[in-house]
C-alpha positions as CSV (number, residue, x, y, z in Angstrom):
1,X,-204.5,-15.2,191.8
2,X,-204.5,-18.6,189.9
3,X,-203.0,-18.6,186.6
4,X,-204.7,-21.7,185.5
5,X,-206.3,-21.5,182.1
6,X,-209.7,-23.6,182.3
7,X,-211.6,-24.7,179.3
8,X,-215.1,-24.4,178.9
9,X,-216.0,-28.3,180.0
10,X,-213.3,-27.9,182.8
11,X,-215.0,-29.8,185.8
12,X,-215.5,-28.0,189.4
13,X,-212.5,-29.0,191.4
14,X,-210.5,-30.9,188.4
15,X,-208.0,-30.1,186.1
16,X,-209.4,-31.3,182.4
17,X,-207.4,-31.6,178.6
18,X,-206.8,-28.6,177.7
19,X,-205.9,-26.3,180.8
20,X,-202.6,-25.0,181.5
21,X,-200.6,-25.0,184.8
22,X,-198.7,-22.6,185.8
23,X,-198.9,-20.9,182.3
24,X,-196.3,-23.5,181.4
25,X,-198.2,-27.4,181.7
26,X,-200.6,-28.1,179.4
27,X,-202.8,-31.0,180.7
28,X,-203.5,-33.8,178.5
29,X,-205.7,-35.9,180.7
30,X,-205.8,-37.8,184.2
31,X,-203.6,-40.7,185.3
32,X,-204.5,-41.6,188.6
33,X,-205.7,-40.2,192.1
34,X,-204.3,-40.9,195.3
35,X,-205.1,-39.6,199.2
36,X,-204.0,-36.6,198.7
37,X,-204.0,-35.6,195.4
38,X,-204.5,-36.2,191.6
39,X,-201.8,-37.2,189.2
40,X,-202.3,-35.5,185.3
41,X,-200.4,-36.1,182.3
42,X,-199.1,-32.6,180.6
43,X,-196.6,-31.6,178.7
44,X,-194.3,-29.0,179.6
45,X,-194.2,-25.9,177.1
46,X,-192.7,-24.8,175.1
47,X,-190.6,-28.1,175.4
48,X,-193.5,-30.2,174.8
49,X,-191.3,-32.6,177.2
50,X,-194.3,-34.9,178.7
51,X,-194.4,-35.2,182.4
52,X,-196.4,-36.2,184.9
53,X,-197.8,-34.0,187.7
54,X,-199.2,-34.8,191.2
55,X,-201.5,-32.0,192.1
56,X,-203.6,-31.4,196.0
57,X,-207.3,-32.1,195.8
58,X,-209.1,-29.0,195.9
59,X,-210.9,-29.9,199.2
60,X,-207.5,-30.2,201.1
61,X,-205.9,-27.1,200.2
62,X,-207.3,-25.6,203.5
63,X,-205.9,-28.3,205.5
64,X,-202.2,-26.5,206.4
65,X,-200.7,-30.2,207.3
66,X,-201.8,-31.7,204.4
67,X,-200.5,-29.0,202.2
68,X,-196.9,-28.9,204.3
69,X,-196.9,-32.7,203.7
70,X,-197.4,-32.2,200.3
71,X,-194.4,-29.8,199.6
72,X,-192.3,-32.4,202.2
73,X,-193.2,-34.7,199.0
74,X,-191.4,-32.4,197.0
75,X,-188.0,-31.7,199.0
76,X,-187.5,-34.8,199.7
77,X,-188.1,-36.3,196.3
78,X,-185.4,-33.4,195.1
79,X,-183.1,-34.9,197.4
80,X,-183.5,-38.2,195.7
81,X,-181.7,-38.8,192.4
82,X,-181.0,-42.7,192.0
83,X,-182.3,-44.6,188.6
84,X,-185.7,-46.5,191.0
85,X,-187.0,-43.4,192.3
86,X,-189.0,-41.3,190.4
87,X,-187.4,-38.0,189.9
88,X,-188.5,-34.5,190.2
89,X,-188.0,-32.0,188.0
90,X,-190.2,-28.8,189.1
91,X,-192.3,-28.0,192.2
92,X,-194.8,-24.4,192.6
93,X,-197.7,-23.1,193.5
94,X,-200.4,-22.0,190.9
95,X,-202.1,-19.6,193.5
96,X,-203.1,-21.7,196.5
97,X,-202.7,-25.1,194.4
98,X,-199.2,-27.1,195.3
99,X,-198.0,-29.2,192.3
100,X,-195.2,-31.3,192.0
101,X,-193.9,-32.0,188.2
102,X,-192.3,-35.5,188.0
103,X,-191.1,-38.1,185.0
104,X,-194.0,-39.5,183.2
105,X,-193.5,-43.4,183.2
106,X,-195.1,-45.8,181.0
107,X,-195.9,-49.2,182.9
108,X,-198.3,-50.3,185.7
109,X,-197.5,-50.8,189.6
110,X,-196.8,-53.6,191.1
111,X,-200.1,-54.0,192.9
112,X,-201.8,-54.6,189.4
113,X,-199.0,-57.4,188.4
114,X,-199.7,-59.1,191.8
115,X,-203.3,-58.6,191.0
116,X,-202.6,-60.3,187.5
117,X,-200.6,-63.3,187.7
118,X,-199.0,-64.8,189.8
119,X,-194.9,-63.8,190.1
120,X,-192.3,-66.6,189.6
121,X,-189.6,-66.7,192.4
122,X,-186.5,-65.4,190.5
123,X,-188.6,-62.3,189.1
124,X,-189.8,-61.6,192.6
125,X,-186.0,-61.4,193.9
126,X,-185.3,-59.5,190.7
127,X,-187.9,-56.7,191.8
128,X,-186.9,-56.4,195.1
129,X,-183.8,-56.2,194.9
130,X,-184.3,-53.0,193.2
131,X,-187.1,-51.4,195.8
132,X,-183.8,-52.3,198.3
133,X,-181.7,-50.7,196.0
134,X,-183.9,-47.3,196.1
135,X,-184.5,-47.4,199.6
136,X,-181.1,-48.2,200.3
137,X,-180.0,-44.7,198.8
138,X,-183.0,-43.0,200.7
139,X,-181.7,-44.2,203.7
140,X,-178.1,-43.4,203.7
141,X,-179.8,-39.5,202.8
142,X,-181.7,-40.1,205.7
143,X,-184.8,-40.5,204.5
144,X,-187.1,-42.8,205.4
145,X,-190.5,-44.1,203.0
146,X,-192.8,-45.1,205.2
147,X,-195.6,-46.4,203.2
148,X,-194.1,-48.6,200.8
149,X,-196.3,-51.3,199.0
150,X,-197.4,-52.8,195.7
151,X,-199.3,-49.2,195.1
152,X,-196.1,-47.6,195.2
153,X,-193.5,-49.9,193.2
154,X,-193.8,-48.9,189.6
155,X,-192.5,-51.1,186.9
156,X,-191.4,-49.8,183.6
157,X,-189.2,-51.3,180.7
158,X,-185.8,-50.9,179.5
159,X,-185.0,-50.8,176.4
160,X,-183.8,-54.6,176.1
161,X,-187.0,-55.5,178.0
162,X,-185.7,-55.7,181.3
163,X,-188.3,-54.8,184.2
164,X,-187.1,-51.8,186.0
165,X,-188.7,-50.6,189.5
166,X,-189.4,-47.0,190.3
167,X,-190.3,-46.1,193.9
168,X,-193.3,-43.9,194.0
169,X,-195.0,-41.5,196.8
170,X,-193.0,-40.3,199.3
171,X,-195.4,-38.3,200.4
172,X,-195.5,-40.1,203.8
173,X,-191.9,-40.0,204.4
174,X,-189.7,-37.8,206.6
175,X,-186.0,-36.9,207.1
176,X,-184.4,-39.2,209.8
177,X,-182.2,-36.7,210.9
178,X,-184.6,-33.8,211.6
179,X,-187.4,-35.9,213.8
180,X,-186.6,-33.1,216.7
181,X,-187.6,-29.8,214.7
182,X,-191.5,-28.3,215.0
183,X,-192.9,-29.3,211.4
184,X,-191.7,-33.3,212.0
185,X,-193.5,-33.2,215.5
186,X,-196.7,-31.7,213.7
187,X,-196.7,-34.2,211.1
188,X,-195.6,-37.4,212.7
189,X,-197.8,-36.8,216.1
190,X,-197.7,-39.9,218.7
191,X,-201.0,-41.7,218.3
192,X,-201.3,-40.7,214.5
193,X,-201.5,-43.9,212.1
194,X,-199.5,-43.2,208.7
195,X,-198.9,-45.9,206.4
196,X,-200.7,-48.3,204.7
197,X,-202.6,-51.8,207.5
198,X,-200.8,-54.6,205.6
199,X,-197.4,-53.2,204.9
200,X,-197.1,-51.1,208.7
201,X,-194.6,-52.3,211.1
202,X,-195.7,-52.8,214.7
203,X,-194.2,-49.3,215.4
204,X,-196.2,-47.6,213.0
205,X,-199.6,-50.1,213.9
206,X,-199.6,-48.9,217.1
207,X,-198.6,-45.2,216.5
208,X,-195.4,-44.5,217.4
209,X,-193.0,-42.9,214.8
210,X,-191.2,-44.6,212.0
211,X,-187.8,-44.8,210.2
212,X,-185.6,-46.5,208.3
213,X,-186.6,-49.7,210.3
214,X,-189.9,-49.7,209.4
215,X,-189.4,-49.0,205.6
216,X,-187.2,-52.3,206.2
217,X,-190.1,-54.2,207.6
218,X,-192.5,-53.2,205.4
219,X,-189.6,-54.7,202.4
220,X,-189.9,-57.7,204.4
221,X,-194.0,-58.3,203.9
222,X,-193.7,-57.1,200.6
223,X,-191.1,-60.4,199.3
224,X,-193.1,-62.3,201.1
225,X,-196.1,-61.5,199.2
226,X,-194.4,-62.0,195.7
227,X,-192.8,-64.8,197.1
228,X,-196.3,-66.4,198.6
229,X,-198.6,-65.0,196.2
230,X,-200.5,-63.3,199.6
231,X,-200.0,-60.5,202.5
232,X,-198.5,-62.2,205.1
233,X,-201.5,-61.5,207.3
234,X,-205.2,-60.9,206.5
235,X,-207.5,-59.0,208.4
236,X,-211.3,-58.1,207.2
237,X,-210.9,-54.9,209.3
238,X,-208.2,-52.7,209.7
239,X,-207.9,-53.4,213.6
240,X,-207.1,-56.9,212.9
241,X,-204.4,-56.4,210.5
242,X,-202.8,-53.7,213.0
243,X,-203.2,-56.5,215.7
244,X,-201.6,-59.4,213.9
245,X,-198.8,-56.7,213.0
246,X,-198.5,-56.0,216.3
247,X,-198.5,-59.8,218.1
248,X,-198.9,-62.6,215.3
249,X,-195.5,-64.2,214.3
250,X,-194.5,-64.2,210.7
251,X,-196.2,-67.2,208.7
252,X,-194.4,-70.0,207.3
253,X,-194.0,-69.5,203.9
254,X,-194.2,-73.3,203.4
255,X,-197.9,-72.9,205.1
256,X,-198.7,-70.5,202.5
257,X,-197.5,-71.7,199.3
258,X,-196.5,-75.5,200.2
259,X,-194.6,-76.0,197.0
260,X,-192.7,-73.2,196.9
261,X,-189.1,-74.5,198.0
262,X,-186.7,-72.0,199.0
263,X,-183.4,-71.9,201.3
264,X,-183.9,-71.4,204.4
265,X,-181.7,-68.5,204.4
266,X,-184.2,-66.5,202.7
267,X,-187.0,-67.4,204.8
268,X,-184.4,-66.0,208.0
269,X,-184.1,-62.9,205.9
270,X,-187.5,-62.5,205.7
271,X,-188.0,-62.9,209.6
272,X,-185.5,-61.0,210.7
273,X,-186.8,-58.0,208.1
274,X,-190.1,-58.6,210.2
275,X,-189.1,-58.9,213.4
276,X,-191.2,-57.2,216.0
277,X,-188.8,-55.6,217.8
278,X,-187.2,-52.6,214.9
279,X,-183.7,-53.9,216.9
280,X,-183.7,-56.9,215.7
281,X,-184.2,-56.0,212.2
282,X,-181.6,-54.9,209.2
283,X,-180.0,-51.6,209.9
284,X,-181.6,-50.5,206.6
285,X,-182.5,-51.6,203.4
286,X,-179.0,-51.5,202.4
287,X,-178.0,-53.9,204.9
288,X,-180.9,-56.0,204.0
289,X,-179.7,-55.7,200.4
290,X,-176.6,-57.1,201.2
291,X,-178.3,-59.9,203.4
292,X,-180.0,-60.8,200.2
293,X,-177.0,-60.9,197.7
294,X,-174.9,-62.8,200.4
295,X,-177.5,-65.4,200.1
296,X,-176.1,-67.2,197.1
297,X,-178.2,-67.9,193.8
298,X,-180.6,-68.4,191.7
299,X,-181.3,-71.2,193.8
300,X,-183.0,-74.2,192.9
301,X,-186.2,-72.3,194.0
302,X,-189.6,-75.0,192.8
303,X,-188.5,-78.4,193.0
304,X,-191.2,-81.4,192.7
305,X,-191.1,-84.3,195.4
306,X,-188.6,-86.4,193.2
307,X,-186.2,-83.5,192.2
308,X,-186.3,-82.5,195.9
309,X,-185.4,-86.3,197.5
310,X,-182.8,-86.5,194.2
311,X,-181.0,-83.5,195.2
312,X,-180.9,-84.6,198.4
313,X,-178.8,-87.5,197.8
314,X,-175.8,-85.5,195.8
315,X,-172.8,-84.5,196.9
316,X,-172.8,-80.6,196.8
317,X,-169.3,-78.9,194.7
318,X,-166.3,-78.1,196.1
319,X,-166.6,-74.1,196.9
320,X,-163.3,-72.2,196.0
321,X,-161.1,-72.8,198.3
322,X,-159.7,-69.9,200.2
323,X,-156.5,-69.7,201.6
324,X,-155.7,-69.4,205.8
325,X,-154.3,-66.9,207.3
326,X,-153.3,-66.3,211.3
327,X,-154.8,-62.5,211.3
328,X,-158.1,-61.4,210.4
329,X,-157.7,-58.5,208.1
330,X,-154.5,-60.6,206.6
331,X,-157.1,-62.9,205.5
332,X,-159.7,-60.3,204.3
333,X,-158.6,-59.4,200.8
334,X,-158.7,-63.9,200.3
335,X,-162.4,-63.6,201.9
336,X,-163.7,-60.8,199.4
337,X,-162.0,-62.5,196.5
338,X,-163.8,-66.2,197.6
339,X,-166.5,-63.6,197.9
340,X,-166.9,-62.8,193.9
341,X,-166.6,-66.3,193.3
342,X,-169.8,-67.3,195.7
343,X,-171.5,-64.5,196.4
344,X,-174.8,-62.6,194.8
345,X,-175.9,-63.6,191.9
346,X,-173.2,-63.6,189.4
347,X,-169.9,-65.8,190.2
348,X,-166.6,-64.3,189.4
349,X,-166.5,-66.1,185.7
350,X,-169.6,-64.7,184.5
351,X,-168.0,-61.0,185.3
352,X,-164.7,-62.2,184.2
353,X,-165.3,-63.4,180.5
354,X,-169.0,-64.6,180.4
355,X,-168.2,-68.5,180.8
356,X,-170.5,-70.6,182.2
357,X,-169.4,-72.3,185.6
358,X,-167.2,-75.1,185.9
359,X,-169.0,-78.4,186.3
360,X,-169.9,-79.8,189.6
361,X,-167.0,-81.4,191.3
362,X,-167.4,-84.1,193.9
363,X,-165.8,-83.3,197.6
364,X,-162.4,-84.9,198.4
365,X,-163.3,-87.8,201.5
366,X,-161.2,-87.9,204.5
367,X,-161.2,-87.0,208.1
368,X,-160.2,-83.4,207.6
369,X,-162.9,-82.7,205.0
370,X,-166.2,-84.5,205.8
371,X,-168.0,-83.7,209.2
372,X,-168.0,-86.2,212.2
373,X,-171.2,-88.7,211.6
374,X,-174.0,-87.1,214.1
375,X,-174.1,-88.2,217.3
376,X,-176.1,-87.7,220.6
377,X,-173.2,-87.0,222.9
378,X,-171.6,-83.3,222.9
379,X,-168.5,-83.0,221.4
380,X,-166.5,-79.6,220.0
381,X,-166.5,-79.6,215.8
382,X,-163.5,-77.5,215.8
383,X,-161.8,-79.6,218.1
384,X,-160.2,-81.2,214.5
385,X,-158.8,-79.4,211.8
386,X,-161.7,-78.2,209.4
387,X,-162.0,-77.8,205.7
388,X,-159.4,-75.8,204.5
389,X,-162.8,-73.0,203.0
390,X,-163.5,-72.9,206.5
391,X,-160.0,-72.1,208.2
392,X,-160.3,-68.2,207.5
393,X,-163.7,-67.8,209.3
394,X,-162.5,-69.7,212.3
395,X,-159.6,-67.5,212.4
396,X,-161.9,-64.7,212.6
397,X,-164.1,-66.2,215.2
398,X,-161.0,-67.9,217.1
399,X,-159.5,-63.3,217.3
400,X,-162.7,-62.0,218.0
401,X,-163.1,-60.3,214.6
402,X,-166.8,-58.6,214.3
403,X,-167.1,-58.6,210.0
404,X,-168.1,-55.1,208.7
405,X,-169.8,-56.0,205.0
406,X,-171.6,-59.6,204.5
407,X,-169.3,-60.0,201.5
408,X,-166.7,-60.9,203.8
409,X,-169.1,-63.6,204.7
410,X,-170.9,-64.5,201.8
411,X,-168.4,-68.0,200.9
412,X,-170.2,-69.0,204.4
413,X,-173.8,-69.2,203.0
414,X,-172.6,-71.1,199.9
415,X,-170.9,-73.7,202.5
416,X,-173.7,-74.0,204.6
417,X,-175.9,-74.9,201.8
418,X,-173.6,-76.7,199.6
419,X,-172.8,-78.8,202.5
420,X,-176.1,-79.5,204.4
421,X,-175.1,-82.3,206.5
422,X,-171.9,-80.0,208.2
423,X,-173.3,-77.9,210.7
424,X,-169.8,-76.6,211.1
425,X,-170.7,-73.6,208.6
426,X,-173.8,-72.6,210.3
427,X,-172.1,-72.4,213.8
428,X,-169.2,-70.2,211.9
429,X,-172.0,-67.6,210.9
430,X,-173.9,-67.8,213.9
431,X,-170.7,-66.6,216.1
432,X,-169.6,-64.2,213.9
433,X,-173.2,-62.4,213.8
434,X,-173.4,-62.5,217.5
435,X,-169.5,-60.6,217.5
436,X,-171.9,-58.7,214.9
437,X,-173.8,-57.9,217.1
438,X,-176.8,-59.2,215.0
439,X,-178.0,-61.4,217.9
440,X,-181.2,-62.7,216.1
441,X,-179.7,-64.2,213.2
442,X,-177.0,-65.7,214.9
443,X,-179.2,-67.9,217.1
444,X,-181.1,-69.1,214.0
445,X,-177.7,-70.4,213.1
446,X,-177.4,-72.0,216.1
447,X,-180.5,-73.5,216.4
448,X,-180.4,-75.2,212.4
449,X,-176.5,-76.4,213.2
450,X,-178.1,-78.0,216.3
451,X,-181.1,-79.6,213.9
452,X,-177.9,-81.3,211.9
453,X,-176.1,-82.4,214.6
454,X,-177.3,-82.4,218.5
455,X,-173.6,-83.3,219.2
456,X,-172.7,-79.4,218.2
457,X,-173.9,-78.1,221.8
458,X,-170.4,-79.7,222.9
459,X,-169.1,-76.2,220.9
460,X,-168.0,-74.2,224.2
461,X,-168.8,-70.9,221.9
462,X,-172.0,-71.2,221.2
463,X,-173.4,-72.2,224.6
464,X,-171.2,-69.1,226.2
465,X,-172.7,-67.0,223.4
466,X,-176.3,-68.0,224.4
467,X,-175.4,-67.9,228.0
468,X,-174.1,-64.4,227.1
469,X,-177.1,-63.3,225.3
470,X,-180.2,-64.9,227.9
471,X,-178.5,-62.1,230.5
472,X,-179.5,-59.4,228.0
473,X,-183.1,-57.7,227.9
474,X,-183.7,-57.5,224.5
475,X,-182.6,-61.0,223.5
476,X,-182.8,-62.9,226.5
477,X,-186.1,-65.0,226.4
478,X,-185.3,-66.3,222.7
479,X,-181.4,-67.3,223.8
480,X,-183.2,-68.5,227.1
481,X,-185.6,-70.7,225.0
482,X,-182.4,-72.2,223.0
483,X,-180.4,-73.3,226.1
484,X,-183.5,-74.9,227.3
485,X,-184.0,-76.6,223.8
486,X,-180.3,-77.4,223.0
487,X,-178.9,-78.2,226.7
488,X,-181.4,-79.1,229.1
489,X,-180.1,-79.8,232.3
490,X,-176.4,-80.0,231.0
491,X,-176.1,-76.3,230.7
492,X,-176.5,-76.1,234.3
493,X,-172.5,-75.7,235.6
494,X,-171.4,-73.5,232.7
495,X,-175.0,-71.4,233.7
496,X,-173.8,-71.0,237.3
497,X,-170.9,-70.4,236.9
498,X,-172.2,-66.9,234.5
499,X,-174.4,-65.8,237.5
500,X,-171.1,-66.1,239.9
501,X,-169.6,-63.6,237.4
502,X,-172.7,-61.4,237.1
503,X,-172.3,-60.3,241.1
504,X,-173.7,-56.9,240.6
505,X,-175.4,-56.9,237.7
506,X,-178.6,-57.5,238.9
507,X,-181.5,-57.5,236.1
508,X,-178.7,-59.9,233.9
509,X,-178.5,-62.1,237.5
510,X,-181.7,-62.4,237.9
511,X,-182.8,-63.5,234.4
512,X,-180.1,-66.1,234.5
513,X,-181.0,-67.2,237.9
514,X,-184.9,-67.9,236.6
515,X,-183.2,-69.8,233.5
516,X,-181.5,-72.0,236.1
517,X,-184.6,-73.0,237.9
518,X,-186.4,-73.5,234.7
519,X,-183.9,-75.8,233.9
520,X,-183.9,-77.7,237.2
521,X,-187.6,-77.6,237.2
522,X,-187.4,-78.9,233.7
523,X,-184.9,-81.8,234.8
């Protein structure tokens, strides 16, 4: 039997000001109403703490998966306690009506701010940093969003005024871990379509079951969004945004919003968040987290035409210069350290005492510390002692060392952008991703050293790398693509000589022996 108190002008079906939950809520009016249910504002007695509480429409308390969705809503929210997710504080059952009693924030979402106005670059990297911060502690509990958008970002205020992001509705989501046992199978059923069209990964568009990876795609369209001031695709009908999910490539942000200027590196982070394929995306958010803070800022993020062609012209500072040393994990502890000083957001004297960086210094000239001039012939860039920044990351790819955390490469993405005409940098990130194992965003490093400098293809690492990565299945058309791109013809003797050593392995033979008539044919 209910124990709801109604009042007299209590509505059929809704809970009015007034009525009491639970003999303990006291409802003080309605907040919003989602899918599945109705969100009230109450105070809880005899605290008179206000709270807010999410309650099942009436008309779906007969539907059994709805209702076990509901109270999914409510363990896994309980199994959440990080400061951007809402938290929980009481679930029950007031006869057959599930509630769920959570904080009561005072902001909007972040669908009405994109609604609003549009969001400045640096505020948009502020916000989702923290939804990646959120889903990042979801994730290592196993727990997976799977409907994350605009709808579903709150944004409250600290007290010095600070926007703070709270991760709403987890309604949708599921524990990673337990995919196998009967309830998960009942509520994630093949050919079932959870999530919201815009946000969905391909997985999820066309049906399948989602984790982790699609929560990280879903991040991905969402900066791209506040970063572009639209969706990344548009659909008038919910089949054509589940199509262009499915088969359209990401758009070009510079397409979108031509005078946004950002480093490239973000726009790889973006793309690799997005990729089709959920193996060729972050791990999970908190490795796309850590993608994000290696990527060096607050960059110099809208430039006009004249600031853009001015900047080009200067010399970029001296990064801190990090020390060599002949063994990998020798030279670690020097790598972390450079890593303070470049990486994130925040260099290692704004932590340290609150001073302002050092001025700009210009680069020392000489052989050993400016690149070769770019040339058309191929020619190895390591062949010559390199900046001394650069000796402990080719000490990592010269031993074979695969990084575990991208603050041990973090000083790379400084020197890649703080010296743009040295593709040596680029090619230093592209092999250790690839010894990564993070196939994707090593070829993009690959293919923007080869943009600076065609003579780079004379590297004997990169083209064994891509001649490495065209025998694989998953990868192989993209590093197949490069070759073609990069080498032409010249690739030829180093690509017959892989199919001699790929006797036996037939699929990985036969897709390098189609690259080597593509090439001839291409000759």
């Amino acid at each position: 039997m209910s124990s709801i108190e109604r009042t007299e002008d209590a509505e059929s079906g809704e809970l009015a000001q007034g009525d009491r939950l639970a003999g303990k809520y006291l409802i003080e009016g309605r907040l919003g109403t989602g899918g599945i249910g109705v969100v009230y504002r109450a105070l809880q007695l005899p605290l008179e703490r206000p709270v807010a509480i999410k309650v099942l429409h009436d008309d779906l308390l007969t539907m059994e998966e709805l209702v076990a969705r509901f109270e999914r809503e409510a363990r896994v929210l309980s199994a959440l306690t990080h400061p951007h997710v809402v938290s929980i504080s009481d679930y029950g059952i007031d006869g057959e009506r599930p509630f769920l009693v959570m904080e009561l924030l005072e902001g909007r979402t972040l669908e009405e701010v994109v609604r609003a106005d549009p969001i400045e670059p640096a505020r948009a990297i502020h916000l989702i940093r923290q939804v990646l911060q959120g889903l990042a502690s979801a994730h290592e509990k196993g727990i997976s969003h799977r409907d994350l958008k605009p709808a579903n970002v709150f944004l409250t205020a600290l007290p010095d005024g600070t926007e703070h992001v709270k991760l709403l509705d987890f309604g949708l989501a599921r524990m990673v871990s337990r995919d196998q046992d009967e309830e998960e199978v009942t509520l994630t059923q093949r050919g079932v379509v959870f999530g919201t069209p815009a946000y969905m990964s391909p997985e999820q568009a066309a049906g399948s079951s989602a984790d982790v990876a699609s929560d990280v795609y879903s991040a991905g369209a969402l900066l791209f969004e506040l970063l572009a001031g639209r969706r990344p695709y548009l659909g008038e009908t919910r089949a054509e945004l589940l199509r262009a999910h499915l088969t359209a490539p990401v758009p070009r942000l510079a397409s979108v919003r031509p005078e946004l200027r950002v480093h490239e590196d973000l726009i790889d982070l973006i793309d690799v968040a997005m990729a089709k394929d959920p193996q060729d995306r972050f791990r999970d958010a908190g490795e796309m987290l850590a993608a994000l803070d290696a990527i060096a800022g607050p960059p110099a993020w809208l430039l006009d035409e004249a600031e853009v062609s001015h900047a080009a012209t200067q010399r970029a500072a001296k990064p801190p210069a990090l020390a060599p040393s002949p063994a990998p994990r020798a030279a670690l502890l020097v790598i972390l350290l450079g890593a303070l000083g470049v990486g994130g957001y925040f260099t290692w004297a704004n932590l340290r005492d609150g001073a302002p960086d050092p001025a700009p210094t210009e680069l020392a000239t000489g052989p050993r510390l400016d690149p070769p001039p770019p040339s058309d012939a191929p020619r190895d860039p390591f062949a010559e002692p390199v900046p001394e920044p650069m000796q402990p990351f080719l000490d990592m790819v010269e031993q074979g060392y695969a990084f575990e955390d991208r603050a041990e490469v973090g000083p790379l993405y400084r020197l890649a952008r703080e010296l743009p005409d040295d593709p040596r940098p680029l090619l230093l990130l592209g092999h250790l991703m690839v010894a990564r194992e993070w196939y994707t965003e090593g070829m993009r490093r690959y293919e923007r050293a080869h943009r600076i400098d065609p003579s780079v293809r004379g590297d004997p690492r990169m083209r064994d790398a891509l001649l490495q990565l065209a025998a694989r299945d998953s990868v192989g058309d993209r590093a197949a693509d490069l070759i073609a791109q990069i080498y032409g013809a010249e690739a030829l003797p180093a690509l017959q000589t892989a199919i001699d050593e790929r006797a036996g392995q037939t699929m990985a033979q036969l897709r390098l022996v189609r690259l080597r008539e593509r090439l001839r044919a291409e000759d």
